[in-house]
N, C-alpha and C positions, 0 to 999 in steps of 0.2 A: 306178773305183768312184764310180758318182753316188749311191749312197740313204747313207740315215742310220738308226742305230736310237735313238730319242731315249727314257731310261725319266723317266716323269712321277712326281714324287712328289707323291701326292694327298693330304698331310693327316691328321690323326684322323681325318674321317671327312664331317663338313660341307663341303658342295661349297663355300660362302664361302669355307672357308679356305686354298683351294689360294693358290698364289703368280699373281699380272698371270704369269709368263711358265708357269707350265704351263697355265693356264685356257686362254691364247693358242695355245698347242701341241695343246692335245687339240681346241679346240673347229673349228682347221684340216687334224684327222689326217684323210686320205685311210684310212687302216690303223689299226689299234688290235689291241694283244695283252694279254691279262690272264689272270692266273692263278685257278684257281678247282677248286670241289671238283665230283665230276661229278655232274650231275642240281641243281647250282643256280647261281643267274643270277651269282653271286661277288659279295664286297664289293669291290672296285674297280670293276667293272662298274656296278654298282647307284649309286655315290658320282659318276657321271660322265654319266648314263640322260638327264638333259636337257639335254647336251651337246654331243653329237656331231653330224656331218653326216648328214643321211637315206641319204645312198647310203654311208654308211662301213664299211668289211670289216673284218670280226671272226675274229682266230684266238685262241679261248678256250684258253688250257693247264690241262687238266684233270690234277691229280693223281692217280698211281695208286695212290696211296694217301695216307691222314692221319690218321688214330689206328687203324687195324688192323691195324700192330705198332710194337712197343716202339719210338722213335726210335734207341736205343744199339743194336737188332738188325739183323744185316747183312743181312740180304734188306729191312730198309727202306732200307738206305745205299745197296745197290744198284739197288732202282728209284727212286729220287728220281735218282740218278748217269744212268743210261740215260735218264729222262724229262728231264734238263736239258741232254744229250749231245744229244735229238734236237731238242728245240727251237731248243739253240744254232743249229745245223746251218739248221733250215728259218728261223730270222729271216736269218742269214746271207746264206742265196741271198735271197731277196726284198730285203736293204740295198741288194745289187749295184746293183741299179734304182729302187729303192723310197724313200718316207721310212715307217718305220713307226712307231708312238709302245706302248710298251709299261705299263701303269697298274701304279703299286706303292703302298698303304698306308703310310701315314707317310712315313718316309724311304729311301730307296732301300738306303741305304747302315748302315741301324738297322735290322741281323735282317730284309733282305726278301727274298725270294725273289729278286729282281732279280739279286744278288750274286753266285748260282750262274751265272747267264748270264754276267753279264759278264764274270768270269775265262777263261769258256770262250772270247769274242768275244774277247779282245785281240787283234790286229791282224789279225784276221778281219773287221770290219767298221769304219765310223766311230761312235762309242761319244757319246754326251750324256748326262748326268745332272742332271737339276733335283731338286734338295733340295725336300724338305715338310716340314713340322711332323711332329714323332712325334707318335706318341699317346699317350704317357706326358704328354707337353706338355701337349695337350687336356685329359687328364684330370685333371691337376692345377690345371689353370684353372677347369673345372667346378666342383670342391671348394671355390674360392673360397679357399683357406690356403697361404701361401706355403710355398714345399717345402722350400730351404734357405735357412739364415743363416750369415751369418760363415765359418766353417770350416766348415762342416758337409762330411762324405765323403757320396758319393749311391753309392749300389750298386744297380746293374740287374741283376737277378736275373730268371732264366727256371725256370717251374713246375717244368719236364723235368730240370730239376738232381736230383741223390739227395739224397735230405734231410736226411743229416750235411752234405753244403754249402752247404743254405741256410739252417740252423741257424748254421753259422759267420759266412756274412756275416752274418745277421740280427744276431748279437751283436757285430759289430765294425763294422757302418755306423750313423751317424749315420740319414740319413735311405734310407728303400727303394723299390723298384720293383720288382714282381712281374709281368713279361709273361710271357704261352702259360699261360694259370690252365685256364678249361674245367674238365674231368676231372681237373686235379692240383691243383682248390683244395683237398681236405680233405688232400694232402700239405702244402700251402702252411699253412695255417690250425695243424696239427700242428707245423709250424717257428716259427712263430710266436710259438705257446703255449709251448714250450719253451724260444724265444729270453725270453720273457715279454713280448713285444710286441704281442700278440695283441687288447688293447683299443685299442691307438694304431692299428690299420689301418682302411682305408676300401677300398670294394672300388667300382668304376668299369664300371658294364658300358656297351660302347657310346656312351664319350665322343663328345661333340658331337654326335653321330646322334638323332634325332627320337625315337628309343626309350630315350634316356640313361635309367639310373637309378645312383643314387647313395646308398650304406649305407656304416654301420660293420659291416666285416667279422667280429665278432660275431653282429651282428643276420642274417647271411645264411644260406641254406640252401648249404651249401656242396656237396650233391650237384649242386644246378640253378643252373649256372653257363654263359654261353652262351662260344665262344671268345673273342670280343673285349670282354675285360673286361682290367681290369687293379687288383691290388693297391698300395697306397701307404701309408707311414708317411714324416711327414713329421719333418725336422729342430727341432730345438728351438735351434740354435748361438747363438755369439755376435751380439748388437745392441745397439745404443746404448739407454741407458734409458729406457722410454717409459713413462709415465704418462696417460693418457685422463684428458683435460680434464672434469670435472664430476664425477670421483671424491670 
């Protein structure tokens, strides 16, 4: 076994923000693999477009599916199961010989599609992982307000939860995080209100990305939500006493 499958984690979303050693990795892939929905160019793709080498081979994994049905229903368990079954399979043969570098959003290892490959490769191929910034990261940097203090508990919360659960963390976390919003912001927004947290949240579409915008979650239209947005309510915990000088 001479190839490698190296997965890059590219960040929130600003090519800046990759790490010296994925920049370094993607910008020498011979190969490149990313995930993506079908009939468009994928954000991982798009995050990496002035990157690459001119003659570099592309094998796009398109999903056969992504919101046309339910996540909890088994005909989407099982083609997500089969589409990462066959993937595994064809990175596999190509490592044999290959080095190929596969692109993941955020962190590899934080909710990315990557995840499902890699379980499958264990000692099927030789395996690298380079950490990125999540985008929970980014987007609480954009906001400009620190997220937690002192004790503060952080709960990352996913939209696709039934919303007696995120009704529950909502009222027992300190500070929150709401990722996979899209179509289950006006669930989210409904959890919210209930938990009564619903004026403390800020909604994030498209951290660091050229198209960022940045609202209290309120003030949004919660039907036109695009996928990569992400909800936040930040911490209030313990810190030392501060007083701002010219009070």
């Amino acid at each position: 076994m001479s190839g490698k499958i190296i997965c890059a984690g590219l960040g929130p979303g600003a090519p800046d923000l990759l790490s010296v050693r994925a920049d370094r990795v993607i910008r020498n892939a011979p190969y490149i693999a990313y995930f993506r929905k079908a009939g468009h160019m994928g954000q991982a793709r798009q995050i990496v477009d002035a990157m690459l080498m001119p003659d570099v081979i592309e094998y796009p994994m398109e999903y056969p599916v992504t919101t046309e049905l339910p996540v909890s229903s088994i005909a989407y368990r099982h083609a997500l199961a089969e589409f990462y079954d066959l993937w595994a399979d064809r990175l596999a043969d190509l490592a044999r010989t290959q080095e190929i570098v596969v692109l993941c959003e955020g962190d590899p290892f934080f909710y990315g599609s990557f995840m499902h490959l890699y379980i499958r490769l264990q000692e099927r191929a030789s395996l690298e992982v380079i950490p990125g910034i999540t985008g929970m990261t980014g987007c609480w940097n954009a906001i400009g307000t620190p997220m937690t203090w002192g004790d503060d508990v952080l709960a990352v919360l996913t939209g696709t939860m039934q919303e007696a659960d995120l009704i529950r963390h909502m009222q027992t976390a300190d500070a929150l995080v709401v990722m996979k919003t899209g179509r289950n912001l006006p669930k989210i927004c409904r959890a919210l209100t209930h938990a009564g947290r619903l004026q403390e949240a800020w909604l994030v579409e498209r951290g660091t990305m050229p198209n960022q915008k940045i609202m209290r979650l309120a003030e949004a239209d919660p039907n036109n939500c695009p996928y990569f947005a992400t909800v936040l309510v930040h911490g209030q915990g313990r810190r030392p006493d501060f007083e701002r000088k010219g009070k």
